[in-house]
N, C-alpha and C positions, 0 to 999 in steps of 0.2 A: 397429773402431767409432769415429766420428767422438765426439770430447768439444767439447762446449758451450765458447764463451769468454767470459769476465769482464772486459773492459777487454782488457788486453794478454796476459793469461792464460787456460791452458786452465781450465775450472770443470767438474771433476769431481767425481759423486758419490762417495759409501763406496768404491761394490765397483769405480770402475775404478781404487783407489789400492792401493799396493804395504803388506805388512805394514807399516813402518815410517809409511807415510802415514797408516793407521787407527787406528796410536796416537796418531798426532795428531790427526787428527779426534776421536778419541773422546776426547782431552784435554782439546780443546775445549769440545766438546758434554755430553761427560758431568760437565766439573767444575763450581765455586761458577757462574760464567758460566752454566749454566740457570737458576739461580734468577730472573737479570734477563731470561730471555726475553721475555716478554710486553711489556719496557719496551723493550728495547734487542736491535737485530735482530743474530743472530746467523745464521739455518738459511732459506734462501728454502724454499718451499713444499716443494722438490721434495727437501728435504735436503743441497742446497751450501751451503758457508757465505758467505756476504757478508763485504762490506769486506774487512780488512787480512785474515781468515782464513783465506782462500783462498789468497793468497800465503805464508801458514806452510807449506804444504802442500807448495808446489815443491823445497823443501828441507827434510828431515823435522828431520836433526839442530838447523839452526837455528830455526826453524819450534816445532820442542819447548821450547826456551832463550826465544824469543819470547814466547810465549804462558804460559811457566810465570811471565814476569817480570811478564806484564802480571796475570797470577792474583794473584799475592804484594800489587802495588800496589792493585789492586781489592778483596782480599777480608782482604790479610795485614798491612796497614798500620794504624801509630797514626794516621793522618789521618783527621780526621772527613768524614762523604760530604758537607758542605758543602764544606769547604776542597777537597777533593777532585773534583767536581763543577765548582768553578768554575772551579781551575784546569787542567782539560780541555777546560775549553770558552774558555779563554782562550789554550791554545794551539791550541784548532782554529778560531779568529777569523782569528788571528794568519796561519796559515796558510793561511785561506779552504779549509779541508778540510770540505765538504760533508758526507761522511759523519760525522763522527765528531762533528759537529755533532748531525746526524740523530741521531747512536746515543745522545747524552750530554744531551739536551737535555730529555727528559721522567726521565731519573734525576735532572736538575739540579732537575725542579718536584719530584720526589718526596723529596730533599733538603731541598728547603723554600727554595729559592732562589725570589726574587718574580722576575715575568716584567719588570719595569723595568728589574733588574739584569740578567736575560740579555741584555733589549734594549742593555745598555749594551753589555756584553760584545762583542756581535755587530755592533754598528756601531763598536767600537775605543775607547768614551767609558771615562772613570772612572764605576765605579758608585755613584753613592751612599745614605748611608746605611747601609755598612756598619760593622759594629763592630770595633772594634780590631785584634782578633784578625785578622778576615777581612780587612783590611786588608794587615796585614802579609802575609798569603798575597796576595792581589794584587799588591801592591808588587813583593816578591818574583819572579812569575811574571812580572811585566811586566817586569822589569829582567832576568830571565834571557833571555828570549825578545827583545829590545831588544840589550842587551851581551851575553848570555852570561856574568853574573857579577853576583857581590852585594855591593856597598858594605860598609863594614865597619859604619853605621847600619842599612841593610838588613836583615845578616846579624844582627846582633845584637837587633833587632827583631822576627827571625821568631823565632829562638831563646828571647827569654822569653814569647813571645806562645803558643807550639805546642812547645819543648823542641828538643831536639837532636835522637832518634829523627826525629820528625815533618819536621824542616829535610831531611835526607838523605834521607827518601822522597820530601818535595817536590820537589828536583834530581833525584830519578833520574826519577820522574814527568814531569818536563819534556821530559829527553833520549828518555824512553822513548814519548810518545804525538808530540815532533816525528819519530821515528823512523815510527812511523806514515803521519802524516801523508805522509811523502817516500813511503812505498811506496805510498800511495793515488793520489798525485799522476804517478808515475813508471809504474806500470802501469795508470791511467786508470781505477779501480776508478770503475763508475756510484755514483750517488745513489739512493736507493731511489725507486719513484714517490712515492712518499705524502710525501716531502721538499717544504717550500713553495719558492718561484719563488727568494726569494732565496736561499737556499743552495744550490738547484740548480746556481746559474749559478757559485757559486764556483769548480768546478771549471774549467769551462770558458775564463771568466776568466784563471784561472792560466796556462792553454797559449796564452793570445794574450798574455801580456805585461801585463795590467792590471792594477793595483793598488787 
């Protein structure tokens, strides 16, 4: 039986995957990640999963490790779904990742993030008007995504602003949705249609070289 392709990978459903593949699908599918179906696409029509989730699948073991990490940060984390919210969608700017723009962009209004602010986000501006707190998470997220690393005002700015806990989700949060992003970008995961013109073209973009 021929299997469907997804960008540069095969996109199979359930039953053409091996035991080990349907525990991850159903890891997927069946964990906290349903609750945001309706906002944030996970299962195209037919039961494949979209975006990065299709690539967990290629490799069950890593694929399991992936997707439990990105559960923990989503559902298991002291970060509030604002701070959280904005800086995913500040690394998927950064990265011109189409998708995860798509995926993150209506849990960002459900957040309570104003659309001013995503607009900042998504054309690279500083947002304003935010409050201290959120501040220091932007700071933060732009300096890591810029250097790779946080001043010692930075660091200690996000620290009393959000606590220590919160500081180490936000770093792993970074590493963990740029990691994303390189898989979407590397296996040419599509845009959903319903995605508007400009982030469609992100990707595209990306593979000719533009910035």
């Amino acid at each position: 039986m021929t299997v469907a392709t997804h960008g540069r990978l095969p996109w199979p459903e359930r039953d053409d995957l091996d035991g080990d593949g349907r525990a991850v699908y159903d890891a997927i599918v069946g964990g906290p990640r349903a609750s945001d179906a309706a906002t944030s696409p996970i299962i195209a029509p037919d039961g494949r999963l979209e975006g990065p989730f299709n690539a967990m699948l290629m490799s069950p073991a890593v694929g399991r490790a992936l997707q439990s990490l990105g559960s923990a940060i989503r559902y298991g984390s002291s970060l509030a779904d604002r701070d959280r919210e904005l800086a995913i969608l500040e690394v998927a700017a950064h990265h011109r990742s189409g998708f995860e723009w798509f995926a993150h962009e209506r849990l960002a209004n459900a957040a309570g993030l104003e659309a001013a602010t995503l607009e900042a986000i998504r054309s690279r501006r500083h947002p304003e008007g935010l409050d201290a707190g959120a501040e220091s998470v932007w700071t933060a997220v732009r300096a890591l995504l810029e250097r790779g690393d946080l001043d010692d005002e930075e660091y200690a700015a996000l620290v009393a602003a959000r606590g220590e806990p919160a500081t180490v989700e936000l770093v792993v949060l970074v590493g963990y949705y740029q990691t994303l992003a390189l898989m979407l970008r590397t296996f040419r995961v599509p845009v959903p249609a319903a995605a508007d013109g400009v982030v469609a073209e992100w990707s595209t973009s990306n593979r000719e070289g533009k910035s």
